[in-house]
N, C-alpha and C positions, 0 to 999 in steps of 0.2 A: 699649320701656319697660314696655308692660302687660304683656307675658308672663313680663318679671321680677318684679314684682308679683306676679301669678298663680302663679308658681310660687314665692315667699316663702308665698303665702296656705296653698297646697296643704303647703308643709312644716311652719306652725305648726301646721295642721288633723294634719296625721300624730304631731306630738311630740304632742298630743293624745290623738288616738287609737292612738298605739304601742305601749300597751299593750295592746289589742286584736290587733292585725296584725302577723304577723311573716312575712317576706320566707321564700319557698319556690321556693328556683332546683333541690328535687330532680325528678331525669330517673329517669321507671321504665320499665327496659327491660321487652320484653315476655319474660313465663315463658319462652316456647321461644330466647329468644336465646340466639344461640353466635357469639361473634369469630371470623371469616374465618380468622382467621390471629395467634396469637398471635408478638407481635416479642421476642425476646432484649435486654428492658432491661429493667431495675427503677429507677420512678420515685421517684427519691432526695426529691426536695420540689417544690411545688407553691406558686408564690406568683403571689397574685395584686392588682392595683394598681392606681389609678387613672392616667391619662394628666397628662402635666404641658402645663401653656397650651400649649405650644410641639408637642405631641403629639396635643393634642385634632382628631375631625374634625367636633364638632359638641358642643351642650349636656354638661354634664354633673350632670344631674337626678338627687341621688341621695337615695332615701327613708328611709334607717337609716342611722345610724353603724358598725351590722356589716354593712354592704352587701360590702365584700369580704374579710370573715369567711364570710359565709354563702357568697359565690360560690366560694371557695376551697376549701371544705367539702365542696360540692355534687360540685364538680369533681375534687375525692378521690376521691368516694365511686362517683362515675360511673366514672372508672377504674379503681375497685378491680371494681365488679359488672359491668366486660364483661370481665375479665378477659383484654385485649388485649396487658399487659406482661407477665411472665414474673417475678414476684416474687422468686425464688431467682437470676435474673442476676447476672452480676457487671458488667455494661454498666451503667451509670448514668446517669439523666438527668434534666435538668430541668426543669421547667414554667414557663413566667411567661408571665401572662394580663395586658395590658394594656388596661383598659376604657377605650376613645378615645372610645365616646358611649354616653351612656344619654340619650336624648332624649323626654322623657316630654311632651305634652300638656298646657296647663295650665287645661285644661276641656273637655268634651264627651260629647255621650252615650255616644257612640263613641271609645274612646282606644286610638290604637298607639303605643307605646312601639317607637324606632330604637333597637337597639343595635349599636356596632364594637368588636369584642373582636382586640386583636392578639394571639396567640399564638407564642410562643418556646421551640420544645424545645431544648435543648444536651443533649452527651453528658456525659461527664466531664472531657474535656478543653478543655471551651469550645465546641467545634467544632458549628454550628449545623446543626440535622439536619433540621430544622420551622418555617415562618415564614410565617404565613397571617394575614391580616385575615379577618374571618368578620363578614361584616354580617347580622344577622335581626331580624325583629320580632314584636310581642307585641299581641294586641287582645284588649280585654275592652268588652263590650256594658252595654246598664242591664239587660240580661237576663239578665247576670251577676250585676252585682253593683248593687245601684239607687246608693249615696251612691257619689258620686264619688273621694274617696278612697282607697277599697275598690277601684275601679275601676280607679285608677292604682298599686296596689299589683298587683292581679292582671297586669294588662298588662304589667307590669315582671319580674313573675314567667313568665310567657308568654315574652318576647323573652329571657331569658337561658337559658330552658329550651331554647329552640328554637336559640339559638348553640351551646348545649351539645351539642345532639343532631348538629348540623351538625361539630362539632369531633368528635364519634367515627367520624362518617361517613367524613371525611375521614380519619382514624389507621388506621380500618380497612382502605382501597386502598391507603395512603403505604409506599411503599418505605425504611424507615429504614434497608434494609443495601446501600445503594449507597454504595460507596466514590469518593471522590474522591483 
């Protein structure tokens, strides 16, 4: 019961301060990257959604009402800058991001924020091509950031960066032209 509390406390303190803090899940690749291997698909859309009770694997603490605006954004744009898809394809495919947990901290010097992002690529025909849970996490120190809010904003921005960066890791060895 107190970490519901706690975590009610931390989200009036954000509508608070949310006009101050805005949520930054963007991934900057480095200058010299280059995709392994660009795949023969052009991703047609991209959406991305919170888990329903029935789906959840744990809390789900979320700091902004564009929390999956911004992650959906993020997650464009990361695909568009490793240029892994092959944008002129006629292959088409889809993204859906299911965020199963964002489990934030509801106090401490030291805050890591768990997150489970399920990931679902389909082709065009339905036909499921990608289907990965991708758990990582996010710590932000008082040596980051001293108010604690600030704190559980950056850490939140941390764990989905670092799903992010794990979700191209993985695109990049995945074999999408294995035929079954």
């Amino acid at each position: 019961m107190s970490k519901i509390v706690s975590v009610f406390f931390i989200m009036i303190i954000s509508i608070v301060f949310s006009g101050c803090m805005k949520q930054d899940f963007n991934v900057a690749l480095p200058e010299n990257y280059k995709a392994l291997k660009q795949h023969d698909y052009k991703v047609l859309n991209v959406n991305v959604q919170l888990a329903s009770n029935s789906q959840k694997t744990g809390d789900l603490n979320i700091l902004s009402s564009d929390y999956t605006l911004v992650f959906q954004d993020s997650l464009v744009k990361l695909l568009n800058d490793s240029k892994l898809f092959n944008a002129t394809s006629k292959n088409n495919m889809h993204i859906k991001a299911i965020v199963l947990k964002n489990d934030l901290p509801a106090f401490g010097f030291d805050m890591t924020v768990l997150v489970d992002v399920l990931y679902e690529i389909k082709n065009q025909d339905g036909k499921v091509l990608y289907s990965n849970i991708i758990s990582s996490n996010g710590l932000a120190t008082v040596g980051d950031k001293f108010v604690g809010v600030e704190r559980g904003y950056l850490a939140n921005d941390r764990a989905i960066q670092n799903n992010l960066k794990q979700l191209l890791s993985d695109l990049e060895l995945y074999n999408f032209d294995i035929k079954e």
